[in-house]
N, C-alpha and C positions, 0 to 999 in steps of 0.2 A: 596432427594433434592426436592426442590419445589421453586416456585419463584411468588412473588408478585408485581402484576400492579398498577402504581401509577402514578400521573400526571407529571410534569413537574416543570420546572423551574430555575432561577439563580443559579448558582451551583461553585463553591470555589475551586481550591484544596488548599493541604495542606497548604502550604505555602502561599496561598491568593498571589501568583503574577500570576495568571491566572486565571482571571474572562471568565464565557461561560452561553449560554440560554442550557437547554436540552429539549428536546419537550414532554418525557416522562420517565419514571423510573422505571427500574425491579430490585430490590430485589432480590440475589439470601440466599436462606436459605438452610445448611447444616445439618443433623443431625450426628455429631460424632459418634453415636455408633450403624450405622445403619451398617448391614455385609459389609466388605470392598465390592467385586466383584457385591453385589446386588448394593451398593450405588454407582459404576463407571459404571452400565450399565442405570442404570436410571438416570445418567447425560448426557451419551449417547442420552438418549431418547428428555430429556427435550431441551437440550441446543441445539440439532440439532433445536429441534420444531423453537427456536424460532430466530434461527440464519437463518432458511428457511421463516420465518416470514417478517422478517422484508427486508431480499432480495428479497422478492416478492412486497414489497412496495418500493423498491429502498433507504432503508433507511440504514445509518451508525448504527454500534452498538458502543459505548465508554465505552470502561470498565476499571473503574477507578481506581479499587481498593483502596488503600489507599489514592488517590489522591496526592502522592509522588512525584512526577517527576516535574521539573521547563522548561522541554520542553513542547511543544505544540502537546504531543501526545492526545491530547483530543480532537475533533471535538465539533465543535458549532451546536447546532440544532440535535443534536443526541437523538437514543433512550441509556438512560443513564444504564450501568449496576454496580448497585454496590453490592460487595463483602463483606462487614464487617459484615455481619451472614455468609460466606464462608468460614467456617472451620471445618475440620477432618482430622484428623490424625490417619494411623492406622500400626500397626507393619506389615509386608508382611509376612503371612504362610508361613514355611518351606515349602507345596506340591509348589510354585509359583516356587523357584529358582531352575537353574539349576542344574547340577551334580558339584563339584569340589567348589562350591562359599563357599568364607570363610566368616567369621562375621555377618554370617546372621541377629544377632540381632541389625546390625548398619544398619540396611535399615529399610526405611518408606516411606510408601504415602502418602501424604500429598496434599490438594487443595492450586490451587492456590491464594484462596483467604485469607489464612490463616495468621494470624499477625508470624512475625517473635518472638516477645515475650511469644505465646502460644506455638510454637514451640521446646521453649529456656525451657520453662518450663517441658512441656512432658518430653523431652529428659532428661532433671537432675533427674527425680525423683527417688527415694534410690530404689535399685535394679535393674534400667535402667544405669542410671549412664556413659550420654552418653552427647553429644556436637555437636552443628556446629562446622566446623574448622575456620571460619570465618563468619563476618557480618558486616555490617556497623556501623557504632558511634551511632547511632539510631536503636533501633528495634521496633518501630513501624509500618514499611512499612509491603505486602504482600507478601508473598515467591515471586509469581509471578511477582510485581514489582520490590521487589530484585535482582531476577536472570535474568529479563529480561530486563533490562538494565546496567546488568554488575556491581552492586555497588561493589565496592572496599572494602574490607577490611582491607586493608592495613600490612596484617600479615604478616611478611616478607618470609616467606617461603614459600607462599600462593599467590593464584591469587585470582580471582573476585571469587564473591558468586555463579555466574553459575557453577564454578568447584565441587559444591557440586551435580549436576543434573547427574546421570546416568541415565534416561529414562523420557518424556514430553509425559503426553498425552494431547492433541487438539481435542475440537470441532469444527468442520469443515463445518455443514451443517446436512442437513433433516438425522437422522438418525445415522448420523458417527460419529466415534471416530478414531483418528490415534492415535497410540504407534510410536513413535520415540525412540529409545535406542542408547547407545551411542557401535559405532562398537568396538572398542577397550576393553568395558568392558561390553561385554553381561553379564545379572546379573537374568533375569527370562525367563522359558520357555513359547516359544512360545503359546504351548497350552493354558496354564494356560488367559496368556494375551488376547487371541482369545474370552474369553468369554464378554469379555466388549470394545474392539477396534478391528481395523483392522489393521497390521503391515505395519507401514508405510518404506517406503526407505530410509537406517538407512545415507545413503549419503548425509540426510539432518540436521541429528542431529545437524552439528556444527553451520548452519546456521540459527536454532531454539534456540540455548542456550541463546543467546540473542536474543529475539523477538522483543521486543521495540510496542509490541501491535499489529503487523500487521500478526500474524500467526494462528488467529483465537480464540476461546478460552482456554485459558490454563485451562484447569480444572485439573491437578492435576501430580504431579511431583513424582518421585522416587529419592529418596534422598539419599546419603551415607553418615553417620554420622561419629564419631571419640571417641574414648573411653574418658570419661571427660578427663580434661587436668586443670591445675590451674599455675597463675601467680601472683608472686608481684606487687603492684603499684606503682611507682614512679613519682612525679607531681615536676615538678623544676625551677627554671630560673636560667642561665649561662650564663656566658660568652663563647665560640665556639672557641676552642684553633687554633690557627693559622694551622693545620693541619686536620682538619675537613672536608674539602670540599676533599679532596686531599683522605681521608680513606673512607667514605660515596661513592666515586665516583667509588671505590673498591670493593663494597660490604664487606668492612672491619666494622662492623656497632658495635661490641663489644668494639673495640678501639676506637671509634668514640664518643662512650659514656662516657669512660675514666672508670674509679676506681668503678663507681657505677655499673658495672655485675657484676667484681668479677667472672670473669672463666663462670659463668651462662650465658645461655642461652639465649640474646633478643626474644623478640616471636613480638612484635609490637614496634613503634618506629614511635611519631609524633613531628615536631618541630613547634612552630608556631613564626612567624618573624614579625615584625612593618618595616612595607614596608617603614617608614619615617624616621629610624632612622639610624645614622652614623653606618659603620662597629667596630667590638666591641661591639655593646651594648647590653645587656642581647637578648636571647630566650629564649620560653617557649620549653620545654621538655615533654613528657607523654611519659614514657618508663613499658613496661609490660616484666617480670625476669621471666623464667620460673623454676616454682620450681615442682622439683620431688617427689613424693610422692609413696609408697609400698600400701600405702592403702587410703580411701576414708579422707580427713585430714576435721577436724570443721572446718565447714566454715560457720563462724559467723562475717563474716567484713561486715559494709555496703556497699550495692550496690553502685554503681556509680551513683548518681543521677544529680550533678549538674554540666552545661555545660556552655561555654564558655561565652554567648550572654545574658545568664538569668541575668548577673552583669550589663548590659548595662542601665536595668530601677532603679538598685539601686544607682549607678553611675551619669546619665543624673537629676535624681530627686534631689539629692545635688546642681547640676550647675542649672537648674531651678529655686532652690531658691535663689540664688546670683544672677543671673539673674533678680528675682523681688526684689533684697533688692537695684536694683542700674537700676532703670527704664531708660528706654531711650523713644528717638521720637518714635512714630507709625509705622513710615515706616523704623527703624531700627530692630524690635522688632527682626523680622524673622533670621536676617543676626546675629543677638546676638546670638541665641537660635542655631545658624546652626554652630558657631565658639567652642560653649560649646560642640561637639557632636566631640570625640575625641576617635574613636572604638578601635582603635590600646592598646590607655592609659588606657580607663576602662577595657578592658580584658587584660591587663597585670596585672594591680594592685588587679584586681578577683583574678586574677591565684596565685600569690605569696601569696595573704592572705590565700588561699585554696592549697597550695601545699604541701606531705606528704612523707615521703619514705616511704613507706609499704613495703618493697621488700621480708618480711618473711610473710606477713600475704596472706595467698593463698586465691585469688579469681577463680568463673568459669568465662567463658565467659559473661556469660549472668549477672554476675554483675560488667564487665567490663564496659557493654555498657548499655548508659542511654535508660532511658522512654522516649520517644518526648514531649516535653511540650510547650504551644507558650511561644515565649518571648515578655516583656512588653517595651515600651520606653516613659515615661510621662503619664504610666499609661494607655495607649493604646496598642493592642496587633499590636507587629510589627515584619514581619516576616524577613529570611533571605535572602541576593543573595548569589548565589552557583554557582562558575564555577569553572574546574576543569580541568587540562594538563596531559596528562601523555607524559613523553617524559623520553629516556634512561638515565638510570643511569646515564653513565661518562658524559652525559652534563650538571645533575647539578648545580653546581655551575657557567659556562656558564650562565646558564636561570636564577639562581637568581639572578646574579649582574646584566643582564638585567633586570628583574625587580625589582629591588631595587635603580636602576639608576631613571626608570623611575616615580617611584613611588615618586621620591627627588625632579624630576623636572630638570634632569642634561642632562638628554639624550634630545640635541640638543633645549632644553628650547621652547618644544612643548605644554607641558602643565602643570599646577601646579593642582594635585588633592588635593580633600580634606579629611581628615582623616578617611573616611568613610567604609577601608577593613583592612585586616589582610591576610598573605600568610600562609598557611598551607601546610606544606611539608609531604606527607605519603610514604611510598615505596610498592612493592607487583611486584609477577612476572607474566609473559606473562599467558593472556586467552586463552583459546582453544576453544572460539568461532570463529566463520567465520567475526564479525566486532567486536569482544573483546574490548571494549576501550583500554585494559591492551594489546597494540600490540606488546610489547617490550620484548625483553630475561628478563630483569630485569628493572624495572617501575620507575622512583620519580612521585610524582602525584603532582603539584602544587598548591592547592583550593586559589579559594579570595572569600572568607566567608566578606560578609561586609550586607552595609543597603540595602532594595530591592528597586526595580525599583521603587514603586510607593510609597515610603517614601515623606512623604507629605510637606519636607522641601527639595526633590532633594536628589542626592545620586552621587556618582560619580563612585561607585563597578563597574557597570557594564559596563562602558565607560573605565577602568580600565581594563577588561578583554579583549573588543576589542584591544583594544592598542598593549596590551605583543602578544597578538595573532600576529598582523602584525608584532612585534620588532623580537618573533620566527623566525617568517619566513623567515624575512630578516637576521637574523643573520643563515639561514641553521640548524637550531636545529629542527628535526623533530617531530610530538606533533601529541596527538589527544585528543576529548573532549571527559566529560563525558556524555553522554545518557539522565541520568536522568535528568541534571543538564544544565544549561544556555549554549545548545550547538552551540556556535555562527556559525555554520558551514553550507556552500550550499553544494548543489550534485557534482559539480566539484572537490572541495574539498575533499569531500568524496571519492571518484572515487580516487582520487590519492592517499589520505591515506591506501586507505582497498584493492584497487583492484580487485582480483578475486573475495574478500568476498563479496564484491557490489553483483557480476551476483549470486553468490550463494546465496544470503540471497533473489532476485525477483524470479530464481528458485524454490526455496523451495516455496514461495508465492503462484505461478503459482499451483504447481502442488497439493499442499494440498486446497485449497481454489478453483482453476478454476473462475467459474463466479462470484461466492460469497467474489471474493478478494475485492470489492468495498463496502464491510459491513463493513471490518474490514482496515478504512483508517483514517488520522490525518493530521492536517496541518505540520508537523512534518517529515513523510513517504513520503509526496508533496514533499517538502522543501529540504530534504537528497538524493533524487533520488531514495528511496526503496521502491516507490510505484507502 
């Protein structure tokens, strides 16, 4: 490992809804196929250096890795650490694990700077022939970002992406390295670990599994993999049989779908809803079949490449031109060009031009889930807003005719938005982290996927999110946000949602970090009380 100094400056995340200055920029570079145990003690070495560096000048470190996240875990004026040469992955020697562990060949280390896609890749290759059990709709974020904010995968039999983590090591300062393992499934000897960390107090695992960036440096994860796995694709729009809400709220999700399992298996399961339109009318569907296979099946279907938002610049570019074939005043232009911009209708009409049953043609995971690509709108690259509910199962259909009320403008004629989101329904069950977003026995996740905040014609998504937040709460339906994502949430808040995992998650802080906890802070870590 090694790492390179470099100045400063304006700095983006992915999504472009958070602009920030950084005052300086290190580089961290990984060498893949340097000996596992040499290349985790001289991360040790390095990353303490400069984490003792920079808290000796009372400075933040921000490491951003993919720059994924649409909170404000990014401090302004920081020294910047980015991650995208931070990758290796390496199988774990048979002498590392204990006596009795089975599947040896489904564990890896892995940095935390590592894309989830090279990841997806290692693990498929003929004679590995291995799998995440989950990921996000995207695989371009970093393991690290991934698991430390909890993203979702939405597989129904499945929690958040941290559930792949049995063991976090952390750079912590001059010198050190913790090992965190998870108590319940000790997985390597101690020994073995002792040559590149120092065994931390496994009482804080849970409170680590989602970091959210304030546990120091993630340098590098133990992972437990899953034997490959393969699913049909199903892409649809339906009509939602008057018994829908009622089976879904059951976890009855096979009937729920009707005739198209067919006895098989759901493995994933998304709906997406036009928050504007009457009960009755079409949703979108993405249902993954899982199909059983005795041996390794071709798998030669294309990847999954195109997503929901990429239709919005083919879409808006149509109404553009109508728009100039029937000019108006000057000072109407805007109010034209903002009434053409109808997010619900162009990714409805995407989706059904693009919808397939594949339910025999076996995909892995990894061509389940797209590439990240920006999206366009007039030609311009324009990103997304992202916020995201989880609240219990049986109150579903509760939380969406609230918001589907309010999205019509019916609930008490507060306010009429503009067509600027879309409701994305996913399920997944309770995290075993100590602030899990996924805090529920069994999860619906509600996303408003719409325009972002600083769409240059106004947006109303994220004024939409506040809203259901307060309609939740008033209606007793209890909820939490996603991490990554537009988390509208104070510390009070927080406090009441997670509880005990609050004091657990500053514990963990306190005791790994000590004086060095004010390197690694965020307006974000302010803002939630877990700083």
């Amino acid at each position: 490992m090694r790492i390179e100094r470099k100045g400063g400056g304006p700095w983006l995340n992915e999504h472009r809804s958070i602009a920030t200055f950084m005052r300086r920029t290190v580089e961290i570079h990984q060498d893949g196929e340097q000996d596992l145990v040499d290349a985790l003690r001289q991360r040790r070495a390095v990353m303490g250096d400069l984490i003792a560096y920079e808290a000796e000048r009372d400075r933040e470190l921000c490491v951003t890795g993919s720059g994924w996240s649409q909170s404000k875990v990014f401090h302004g004026f920081s020294s910047h650490v980015e991650t995208d040469e931070d990758h290796g992955i390496w199988p774990v020697p048979d002498s590392a694990f204990r006596d009795g562990v089975e599947g040896r060949q489904r564990y890896v280390i892995v940095t935390g700077g590592t894309k989830i896609f090279r990841l997806m890749d290692w693990l498929g290759k003929p004679g590995r022939d291995l799998s995440l059990r989950t990921a996000g709709s995207h695989k371009g974020q970093s393991i690290a970002g991934l698991a430390g904010t909890g993203s979702h995968g939405s597989t129904l039999g499945e929690t958040g992406c941290e559930g792949h983590v049995r063991a976090v090591l952390l750079s912590t300062g001059t010198g050190e390295a913790v090992w965190l393992a998870d108590p319940a499934r000790p997985v390597l000897r101690d020994e073995w670990v002792a040559q590149f960390a120092s065994l931390g107090d496994p009482a804080h695992f849970a409170a680590v599994q989602v970091h959210l960036g304030g546990m120091g440096f993630v340098s590098a994860y133990l992972l437990e993999a899953v034997d490959e796995f393969y699913c049909g694709l199903v892409k649809r729009a339906r009509r939602l049989p008057a018994d829908w809400g009622a089976l879904v709220a059951q976890g009855r999700f096979a009937e729920a779908m009707g005739d198209i399992a067919e006895g098989r298996v759901p493995h994933y399961y998304e709906l997406t809803f036009d928050p504007f339109a009457k009960d009755g009318h079409e949703v979108l569907e993405t249902i993954w079949l899982r199909i059983d296979a005795d041996a390794k099946p071709a798998l030669d279907a294309e990847p999954v490449s195109r997503t929901g938002f990429e239709a919005l610049g083919e879409r808006a570019a149509k109404g553009l031109k109508e728009a100039s074939e029937n000019p108006l005043a000057h000072f109407m232009i805007e109010a034209k060009l903002r009434d053409l911009i109808d997010v619900p209708g162009m990714l409805f009409e995407d989706f059904k031009e693009h919808a397939c049953d594949e339910r025999d043609v076996p995909r892995t995971l990894s061509q389940l889930t797209a590439e990240w690509k920006p999206h366009r709108l007039f030609g311009l690259r324009v990103d997304v807003y992202n916020a995201a509910f989880a609240l219990p199962l049986d109150r579903l259909p509760e939380a969406l005719k609230i918001a589907r009320e309010m999205a019509a403008g019916t609930e008490e004629n507060i306010r009429h938005f503009s067509k600027d989101f879309v409701y994305t329904v996913r399920f997944a069950k309770k995290s075993p982290a100590a602030i899990g977003f996924l805090r529920f026995e069994d999860n619906a996740i509600i996303n408003i996927d719409g325009l972002p905040k600083n769409f240059p014609l106004g947006t109303d998504a994220h004024v939409a999110a506040q809203r259901l937040q307060y309609l939740l709460g008033k209606a007793g339906i209890p909820f939490s946000m996603h991490w990554g994502k537009d988390a509208q949430m104070d510390a009070s808040a927080i406090a009441a949602q997670y509880g005990p995992g609050v004091a657990a998650y500053r514990a963990a802080r306190t005791e790994l970090l000590g004086t060095d906890a004010e390197v690694f802070i965020s307006p974000a870590l302010e803002r939630w009380g877990l700083a």
